[in-house]
VEXTIPA-335203 format. One line per field, with one value per residue (C-alpha): residue number from 0; x, y, z. Coordinates in steps of 0.5 Angstrom, whole numbers, always signed. Example, Ala and Ser with C-alpha at 12.3 -4.5 7.8 and 13.67 -1.06 7.14 Angstrom:
2
n: (0|1) $
X: (+25|+27) $
Y: (-9|-2) $
Z: (+16|+14) $
//
This chain:
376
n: (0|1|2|3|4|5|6|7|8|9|10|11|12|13|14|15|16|17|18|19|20|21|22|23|24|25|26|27|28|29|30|31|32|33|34|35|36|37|38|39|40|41|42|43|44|45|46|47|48|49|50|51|52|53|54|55|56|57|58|59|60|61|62|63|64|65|66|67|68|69|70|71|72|73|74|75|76|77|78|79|80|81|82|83|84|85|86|87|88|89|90|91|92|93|94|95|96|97|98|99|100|101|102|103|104|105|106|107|108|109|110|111|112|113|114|115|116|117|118|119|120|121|122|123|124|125|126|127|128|129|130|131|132|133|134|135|136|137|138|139|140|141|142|143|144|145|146|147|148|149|150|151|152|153|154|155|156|157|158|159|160|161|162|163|164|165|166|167|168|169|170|171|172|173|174|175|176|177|178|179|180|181|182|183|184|185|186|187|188|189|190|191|192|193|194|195|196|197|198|199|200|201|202|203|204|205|206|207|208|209|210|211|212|213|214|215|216|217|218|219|220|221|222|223|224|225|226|227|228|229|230|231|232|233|234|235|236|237|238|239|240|241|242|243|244|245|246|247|248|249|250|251|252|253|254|255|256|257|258|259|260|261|262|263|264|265|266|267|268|269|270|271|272|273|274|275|276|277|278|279|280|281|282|283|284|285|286|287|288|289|290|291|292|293|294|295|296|297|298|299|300|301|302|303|304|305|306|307|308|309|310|311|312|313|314|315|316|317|318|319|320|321|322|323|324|325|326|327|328|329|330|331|332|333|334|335|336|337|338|339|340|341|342|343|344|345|346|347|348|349|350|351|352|353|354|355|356|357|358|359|360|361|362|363|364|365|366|367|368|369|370|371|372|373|374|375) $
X: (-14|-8|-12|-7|+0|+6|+11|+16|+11|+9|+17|+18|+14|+16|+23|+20|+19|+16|+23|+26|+30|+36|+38|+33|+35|+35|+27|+27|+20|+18|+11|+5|-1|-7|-11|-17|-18|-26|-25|-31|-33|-39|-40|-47|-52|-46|-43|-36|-30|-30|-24|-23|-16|-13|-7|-1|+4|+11|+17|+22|+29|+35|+39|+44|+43|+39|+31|+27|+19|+14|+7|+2|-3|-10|-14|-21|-22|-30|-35|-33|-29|-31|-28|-27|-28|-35|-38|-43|-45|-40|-36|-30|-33|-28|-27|-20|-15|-9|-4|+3|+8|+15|+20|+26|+32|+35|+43|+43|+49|+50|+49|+46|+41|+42|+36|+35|+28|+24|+17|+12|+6|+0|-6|-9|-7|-1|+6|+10|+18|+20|+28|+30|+37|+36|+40|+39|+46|+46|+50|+54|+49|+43|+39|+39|+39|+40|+38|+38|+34|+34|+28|+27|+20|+19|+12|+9|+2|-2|-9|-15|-18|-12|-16|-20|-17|-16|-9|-5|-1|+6|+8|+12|+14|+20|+21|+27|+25|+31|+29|+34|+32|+34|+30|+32|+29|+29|+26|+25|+18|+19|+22|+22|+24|+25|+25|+26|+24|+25|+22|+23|+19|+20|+16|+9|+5|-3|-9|-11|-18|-20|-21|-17|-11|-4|+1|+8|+12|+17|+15|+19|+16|+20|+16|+18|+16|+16|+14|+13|+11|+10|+8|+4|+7|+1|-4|+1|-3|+1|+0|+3|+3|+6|+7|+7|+9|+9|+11|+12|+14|+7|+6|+3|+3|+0|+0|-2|-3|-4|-6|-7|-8|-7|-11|-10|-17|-15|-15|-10|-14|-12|-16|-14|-17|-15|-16|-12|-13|-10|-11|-7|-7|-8|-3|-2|-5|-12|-18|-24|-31|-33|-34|-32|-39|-38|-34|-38|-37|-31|-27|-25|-25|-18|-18|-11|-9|-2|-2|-1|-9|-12|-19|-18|-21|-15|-10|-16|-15|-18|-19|-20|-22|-21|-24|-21|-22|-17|-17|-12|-14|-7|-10|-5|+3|+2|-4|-6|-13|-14|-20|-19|-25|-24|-28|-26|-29|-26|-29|-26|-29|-24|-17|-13|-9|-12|-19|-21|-23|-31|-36|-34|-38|-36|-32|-33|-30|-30|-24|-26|-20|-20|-13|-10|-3|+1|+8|+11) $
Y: (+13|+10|+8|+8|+3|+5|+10|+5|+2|+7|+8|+1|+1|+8|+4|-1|+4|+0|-2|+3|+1|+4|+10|+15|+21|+29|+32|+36|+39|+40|+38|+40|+35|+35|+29|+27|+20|+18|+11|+7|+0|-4|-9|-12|-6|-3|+3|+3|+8|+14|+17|+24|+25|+30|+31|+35|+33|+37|+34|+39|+39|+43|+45|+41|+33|+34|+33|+34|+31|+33|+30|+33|+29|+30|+25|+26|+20|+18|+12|+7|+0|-7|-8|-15|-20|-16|-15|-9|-8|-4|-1|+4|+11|+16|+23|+24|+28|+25|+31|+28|+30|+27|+29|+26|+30|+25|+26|+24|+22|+18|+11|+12|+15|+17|+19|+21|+22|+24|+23|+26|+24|+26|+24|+27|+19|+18|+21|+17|+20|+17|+17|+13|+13|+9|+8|+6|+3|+1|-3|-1|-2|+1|-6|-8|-3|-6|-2|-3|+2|+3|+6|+7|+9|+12|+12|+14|+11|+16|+13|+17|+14|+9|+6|+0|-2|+5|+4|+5|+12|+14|+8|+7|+3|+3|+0|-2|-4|-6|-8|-10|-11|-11|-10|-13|-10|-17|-14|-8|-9|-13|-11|-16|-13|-17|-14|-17|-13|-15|-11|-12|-7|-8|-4|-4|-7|-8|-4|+0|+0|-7|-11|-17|-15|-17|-18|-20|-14|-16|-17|-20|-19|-21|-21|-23|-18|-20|-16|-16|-12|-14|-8|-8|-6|-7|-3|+0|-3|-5|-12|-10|-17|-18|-24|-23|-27|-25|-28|-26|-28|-28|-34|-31|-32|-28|-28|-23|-24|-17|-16|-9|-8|-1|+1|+7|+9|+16|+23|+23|+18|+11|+6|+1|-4|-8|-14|-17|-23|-23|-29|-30|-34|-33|-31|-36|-33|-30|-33|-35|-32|-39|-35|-38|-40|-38|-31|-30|-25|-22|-28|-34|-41|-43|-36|-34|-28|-28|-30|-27|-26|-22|-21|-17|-19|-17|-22|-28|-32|-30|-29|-21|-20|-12|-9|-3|+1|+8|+14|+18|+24|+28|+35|+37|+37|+40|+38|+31|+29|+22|+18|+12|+7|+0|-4|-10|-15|-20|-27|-33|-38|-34|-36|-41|-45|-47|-46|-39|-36|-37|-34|-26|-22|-21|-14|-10|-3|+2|+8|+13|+18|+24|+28|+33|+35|+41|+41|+47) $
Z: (+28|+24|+18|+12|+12|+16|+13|+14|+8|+4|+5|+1|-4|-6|-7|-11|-16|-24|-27|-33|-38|-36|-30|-29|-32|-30|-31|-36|-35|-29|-27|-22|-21|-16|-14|-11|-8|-5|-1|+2|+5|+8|+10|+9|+12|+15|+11|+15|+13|+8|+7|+2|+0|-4|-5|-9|-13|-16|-19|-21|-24|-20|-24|-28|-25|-20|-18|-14|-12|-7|-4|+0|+2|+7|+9|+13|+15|+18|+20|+24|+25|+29|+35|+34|+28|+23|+30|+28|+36|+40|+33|+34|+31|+28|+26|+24|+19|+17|+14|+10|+5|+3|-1|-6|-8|-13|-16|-23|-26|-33|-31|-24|-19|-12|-8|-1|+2|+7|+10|+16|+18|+23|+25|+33|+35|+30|+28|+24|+22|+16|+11|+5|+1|-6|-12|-19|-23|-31|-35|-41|-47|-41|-42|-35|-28|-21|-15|-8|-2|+5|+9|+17|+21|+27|+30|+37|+38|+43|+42|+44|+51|+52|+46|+48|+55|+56|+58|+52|+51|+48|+45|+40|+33|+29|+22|+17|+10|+5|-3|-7|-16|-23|-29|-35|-43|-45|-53|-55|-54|-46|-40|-34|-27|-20|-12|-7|+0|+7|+13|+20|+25|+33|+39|+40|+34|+37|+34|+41|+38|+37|+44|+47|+41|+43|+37|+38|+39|+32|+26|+20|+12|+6|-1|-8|-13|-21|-26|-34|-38|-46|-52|-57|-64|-68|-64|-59|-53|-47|-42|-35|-31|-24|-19|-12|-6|+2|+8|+15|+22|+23|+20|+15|+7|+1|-6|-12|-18|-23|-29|-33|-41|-42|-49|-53|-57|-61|-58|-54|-50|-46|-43|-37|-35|-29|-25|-19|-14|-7|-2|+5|+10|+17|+22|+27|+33|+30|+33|+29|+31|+36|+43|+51|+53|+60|+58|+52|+47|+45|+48|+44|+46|+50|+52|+55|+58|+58|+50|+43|+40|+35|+33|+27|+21|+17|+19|+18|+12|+6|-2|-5|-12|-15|-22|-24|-30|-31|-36|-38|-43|-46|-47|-52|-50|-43|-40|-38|-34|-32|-28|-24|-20|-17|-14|-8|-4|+0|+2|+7|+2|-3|+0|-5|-3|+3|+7|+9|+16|+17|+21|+19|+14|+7|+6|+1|-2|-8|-9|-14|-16|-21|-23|-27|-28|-32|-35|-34) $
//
């Protein structure tokens, strides 16, 4: 079962890299890291998903302005999902490994970047294919630095069973992300960054495990990203804030807010609490939990056969709040630890902007993750 987002996202968001200055240059050192990430969620007397996930990072120069970066990641993924709605009877159980890994190799010149990278992923029900091709330019005075990228996913959905109508087999997704963005050094203690990315996916965009789940098969995705990050010279601390706005052919429409301070304490040691909120509104052909008298549960009232619907709590209106706190620990010149916990739970009472969806149980989730990395 797919649990993570589509590569063509996690192609995305690798482009959407935070902001520096000027173009990125040539590593120097190269760098090894190991991480591991414990993900669960519940909702009221229900323990739903856990995943753990390690994973292994390099990032290495190749001779004289080149460099290369490499990710392995392997997800076990267990516990079990509702089929529609928070309805816990009938839940759709799994037991899954997701093996990924992606690789970049960047040309660095003297006031620009040119990157191309690759990404698999597998899971027994799942197979994404993903490239990406980005670059970075600078001004002379290296104060501002545009960049623009392009990303394409190719998916095949083979669900077990034929997923919950048990007819499912060999489909297929494809999807095409573009960003483009500028940072800015507006001071010497303020950088300000804006991207703009748009997504486009076509194929087939239902969830096989959730019943009566029938999507469009085109969704469109254009999000506005704005980042600030403000440093502290008397305590050398840095406020890291972000704004982003989302809407999509699904009608739906999302907003986050983020903030981070990250804190210096002595030793070596930095502290960074964050706080972020999240609020959509519901795609335009979700149904709210109100069931046909006649037909019962799981069909909603004004049930039509030959219509768009989905039942997914994900695509529901709704607000989300997370805390997170993180710490990073400099052994000496080489070594570095770090650990990192947040916790998020959404609401439909939650929403802004607008009423959220009723009728659904309260989510909640908790991510834990310890690294360590070595220069070498």
């Amino acid at each position: 079962m797919q649990l993570n987002a589509p590569l063509g996202s996690l192609v995305l968001a690798a482009l959407a890299l935070p902001g520096v200055a000027h173009a990125e240059s040539a590593p120097e050192q190269g760098l090894v890291g190991l991480r591991f990430l414990n993900y669960q969620d519940s909702q009221p007397g229900w323990k739903r998903i856990t995943v753990n996930s390690p994973s292994f990072l390099l990032v290495t120069p190749l001779g004289t302005g080149w460099g290369l970066e490499a990710t392995a990641t392997v997800d076990h993924v267990s516990g079990a999902t509702p089929r529609y709605h928070s309805n816990v009877s009938g839940a759709s159980t799994m037991d899954d490994e997701r093996k990924a890994g992606d690789v970049k190799v960047t040309r660095y010149f003297q006031r620009a970047s040119l990157s191309l990278g690759g990404a698999y992923s597998t899971e027994h029900d799942y197979l994404s294919r993903a490239f990406s091709l980005a670059g970075t330019w600078s001004s002379d005075d290296n104060n501002t630095t545009w960049n623009a990228g392009f990303g394409h996913a190719g998916d095949k959905i083979d669900p077990t069973d034929g997923g919950y109508d048990g007819n499912v087999a060999d489909e297929r997704k494809r999807t095409n992300d573009f960003i483009v963005g500028v940072t800015q050094a507006v001071t010497g203690d303020d950088l300000v960054q804006a991207n703009l990315t748009h997504s486009r996916s076509t194929g087939y965009l239902d969830d096989p495990y959730k019943a009566l789940d029938r999507r469009p098969s085109e969704r469109r995705q254009t999000a506005l990203l704005l980042r600030w990050n403000h440093h502290f010279a008397g305590d050398g601390s840095t406020l890291r804030s972000s704004y982003r706005a989302y809407n999509d052919s699904w009608q739906v429409k999302a907003s986050t807010l983020q903030l981070e301070w990250v804190k210096p304490v002595g030793g070596g040691v930095s502290l960074t609490p964050l706080l972020r909120y999240y609020t959509q509104s519901a795609a335009s052909f979700y149904a709210d939990p109100v069931y046909d008298t006649t037909l019962g549960e799981p069909f909603p009232v004004g049930w039509d056969a030959n219509a768009t619907h989905s039942l997914d709590q994900r695509l529901s209106a709704f607000g989300a709040f997370t805390l997170g706190l993180k710490l990073q620990w400099a052994v000496d010149a080489l070594w570095t630890v770090d650990l990192k916990g947040e916790a998020y739970q959404q609401r439909g009472e939650w929403r802004a902007g607008g009423e959220g969806s009723k009728g659904l149980e309260p989510f909640k989730a908790r991510m834990l993750q310890v690294g360590i990395s070595r220069k070498f």
